[in-house]
C-alpha positions in Angstrom: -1.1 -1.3 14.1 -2.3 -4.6 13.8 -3.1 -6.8 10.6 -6.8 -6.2 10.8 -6.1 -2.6 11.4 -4.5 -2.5 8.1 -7.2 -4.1 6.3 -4.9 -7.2 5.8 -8.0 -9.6 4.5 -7.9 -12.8 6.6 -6.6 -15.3 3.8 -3.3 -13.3 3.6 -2.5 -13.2 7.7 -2.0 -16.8 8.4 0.6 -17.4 5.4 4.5 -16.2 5.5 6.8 -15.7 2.7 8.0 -19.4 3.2 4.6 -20.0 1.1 6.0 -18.7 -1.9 8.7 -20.3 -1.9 8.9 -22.7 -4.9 6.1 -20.9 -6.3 7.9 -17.6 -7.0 10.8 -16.9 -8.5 13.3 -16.3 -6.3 14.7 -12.9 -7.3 11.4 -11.9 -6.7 11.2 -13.1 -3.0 14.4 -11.8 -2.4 13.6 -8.6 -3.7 10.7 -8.3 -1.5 12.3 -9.4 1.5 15.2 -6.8 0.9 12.6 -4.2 1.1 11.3 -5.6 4.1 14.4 -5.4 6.1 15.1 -1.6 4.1 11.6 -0.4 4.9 13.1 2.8 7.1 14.9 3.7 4.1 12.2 2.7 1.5 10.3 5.4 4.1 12.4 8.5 3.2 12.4 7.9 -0.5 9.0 6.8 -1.0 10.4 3.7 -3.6 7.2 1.4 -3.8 6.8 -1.8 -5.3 4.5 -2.6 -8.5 3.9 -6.2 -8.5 2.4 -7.3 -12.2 1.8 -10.4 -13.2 -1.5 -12.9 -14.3 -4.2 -13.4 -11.8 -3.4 -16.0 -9.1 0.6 -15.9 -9.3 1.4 -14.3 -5.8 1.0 -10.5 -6.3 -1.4 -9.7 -3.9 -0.4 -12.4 -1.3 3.4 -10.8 -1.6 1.9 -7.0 -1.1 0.5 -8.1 1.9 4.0 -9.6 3.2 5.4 -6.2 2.6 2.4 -4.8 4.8 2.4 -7.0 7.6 6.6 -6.2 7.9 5.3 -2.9 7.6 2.9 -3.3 11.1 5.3 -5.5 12.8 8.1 -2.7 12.3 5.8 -0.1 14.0 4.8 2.2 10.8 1.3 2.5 9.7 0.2 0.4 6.3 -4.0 0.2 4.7 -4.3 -2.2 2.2 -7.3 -1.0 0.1 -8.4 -1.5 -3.9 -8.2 1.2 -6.3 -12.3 1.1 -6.5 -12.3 1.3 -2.6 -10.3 4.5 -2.4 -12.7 6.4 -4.8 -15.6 4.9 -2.8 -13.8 6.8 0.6 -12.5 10.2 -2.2 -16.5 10.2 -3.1 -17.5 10.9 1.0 -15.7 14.3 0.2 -18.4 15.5 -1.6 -21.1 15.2 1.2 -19.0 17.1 3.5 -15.7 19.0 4.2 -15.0 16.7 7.3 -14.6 13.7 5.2 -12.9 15.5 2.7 -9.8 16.8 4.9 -9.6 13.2 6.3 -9.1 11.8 3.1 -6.5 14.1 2.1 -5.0 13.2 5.5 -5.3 9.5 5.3 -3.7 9.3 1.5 -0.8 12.1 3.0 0.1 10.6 6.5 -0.3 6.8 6.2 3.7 5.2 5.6 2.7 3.0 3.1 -0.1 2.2 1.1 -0.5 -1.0 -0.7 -3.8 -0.8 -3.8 -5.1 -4.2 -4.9 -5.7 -5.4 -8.6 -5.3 -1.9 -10.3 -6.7 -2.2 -13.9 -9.5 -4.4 -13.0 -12.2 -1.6 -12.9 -10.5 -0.3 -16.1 -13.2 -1.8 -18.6 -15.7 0.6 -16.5 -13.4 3.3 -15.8 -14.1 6.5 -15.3 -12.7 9.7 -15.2 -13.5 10.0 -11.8 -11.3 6.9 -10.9 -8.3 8.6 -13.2 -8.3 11.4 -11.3 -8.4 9.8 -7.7 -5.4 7.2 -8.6 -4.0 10.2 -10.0 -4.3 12.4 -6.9 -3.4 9.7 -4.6 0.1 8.9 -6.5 0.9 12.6 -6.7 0.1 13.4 -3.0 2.4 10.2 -1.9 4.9 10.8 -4.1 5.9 14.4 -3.3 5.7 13.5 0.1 7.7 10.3 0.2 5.0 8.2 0.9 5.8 4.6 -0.3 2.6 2.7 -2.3 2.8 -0.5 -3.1 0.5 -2.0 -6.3 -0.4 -4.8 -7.8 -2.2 -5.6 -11.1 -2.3 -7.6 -14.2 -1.6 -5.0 -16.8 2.3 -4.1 -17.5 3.7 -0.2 -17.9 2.7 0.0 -21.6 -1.3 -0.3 -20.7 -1.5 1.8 -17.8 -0.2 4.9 -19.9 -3.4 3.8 -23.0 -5.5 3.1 -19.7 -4.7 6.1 -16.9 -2.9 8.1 -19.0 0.6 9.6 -19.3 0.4 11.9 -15.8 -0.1 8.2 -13.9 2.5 6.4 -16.4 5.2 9.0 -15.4 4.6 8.2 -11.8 5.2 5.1 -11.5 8.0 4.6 -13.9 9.4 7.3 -11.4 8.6 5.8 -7.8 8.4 2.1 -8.4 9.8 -1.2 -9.1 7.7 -3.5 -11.5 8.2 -7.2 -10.0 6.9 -9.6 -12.7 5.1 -12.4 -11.1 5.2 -15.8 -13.5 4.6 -19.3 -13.3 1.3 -21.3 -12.9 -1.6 -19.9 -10.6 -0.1 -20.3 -6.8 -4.1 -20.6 -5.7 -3.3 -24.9 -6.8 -0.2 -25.0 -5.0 -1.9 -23.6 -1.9 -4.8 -25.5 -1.9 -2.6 -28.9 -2.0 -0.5 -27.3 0.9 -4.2 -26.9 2.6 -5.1 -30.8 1.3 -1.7 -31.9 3.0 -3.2 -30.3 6.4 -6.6 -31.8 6.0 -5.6 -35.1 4.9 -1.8 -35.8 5.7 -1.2 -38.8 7.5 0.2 -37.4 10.4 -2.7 -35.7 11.5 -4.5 -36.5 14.1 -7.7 -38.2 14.0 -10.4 -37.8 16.4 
């Protein structure tokens, strides 16, 4: 499966997990590079990661390192939103078709990594509650690893989604606290070195 295959956006396929560095705190990198090189094991147990943290300090960036191990190691990854899986749940309702091949995509695919949960939250509706919730509970009692990010901690998902969703990922994943100043202004002076550096060349 390739990166685009995945829905790995663009941005995130050109940088490497030497970008955080410096930026991140190094338990974290560490930790996510552990479960890069475990990812046959992280497979059969169907531990995920929960990266949480303000907006701009890595998580999303550091989901999609996971997913791009995850494609260069041969198992299948979608990187998605929360929003854009109810979009895909709502197609059930026009027909059966697209029904079964939801249920099939959120069974079957190795790992699953959902972008910025908590952002639709000011909006949210029961129908998003229940997808989240369906999705969790299908991967989890089938070992299916997902991967999160988002910028609310474990104590305002359970007043947000509830206590069902809070149980479930107290149960099947490991928060990774993301801290520090927004990486976005340490990547766009990395991108200002490359523009403007003084050994580039000049035509």
């Amino acid at each position: 499966m390739t990166y685009m295959e995945a829905g790995i956006l663009e941005e995130y396929q050109r940088l490497g997990i030497g970008n955080y560095r410096g930026n991140v705190a190094s338990e974290i990198i560490i930790a996510v590079e552990k479960y890069i090189s475990r990812l046959s094991k992280m497979k059969k147990t169907g531990l995920g990661l929960y990266f949480l943290g303000p907006n701009g300090t890595g998580k999303t960036g550091l989901m999609c390192e996971v997913l791009k191990g995850v494609c260069d190691k041969g198992y299948t990854a979608i990187f998605s939103t929360l929003s854009g899986l109810a979009d895909k749940f709502a197609e059930g309702w026009k027909s059966d078709k697209a029904k079964k091949e939801f249920v099939t995509f959120v069974r079957s695919i190795d790992f699953l990594g959902i972008d910025d949960i908590g952002k639709e939250y000011r909006g949210k509706t029961e129908f998003i509650i229940t997808v989240f919730d369906r999705v969790l509970r299908y991967r989890s009692m089938r070992c299916r690893p997902t991967l999160i990010t988002s910028n609310i901690g474990p104590e305002k998902i359970r007043l947000v989604y509830g206590d069902s969703i809070a149980s479930l990922l107290y149960g099947k994943f490991l928060p990774l606290r993301l801290i520090g100043e927004d990486f976005r202004k340490a990547l766009q002076t990395e991108l200002q070195g490359e523009l403007f550096g003084e050994n580039n060349e000049t035509t």
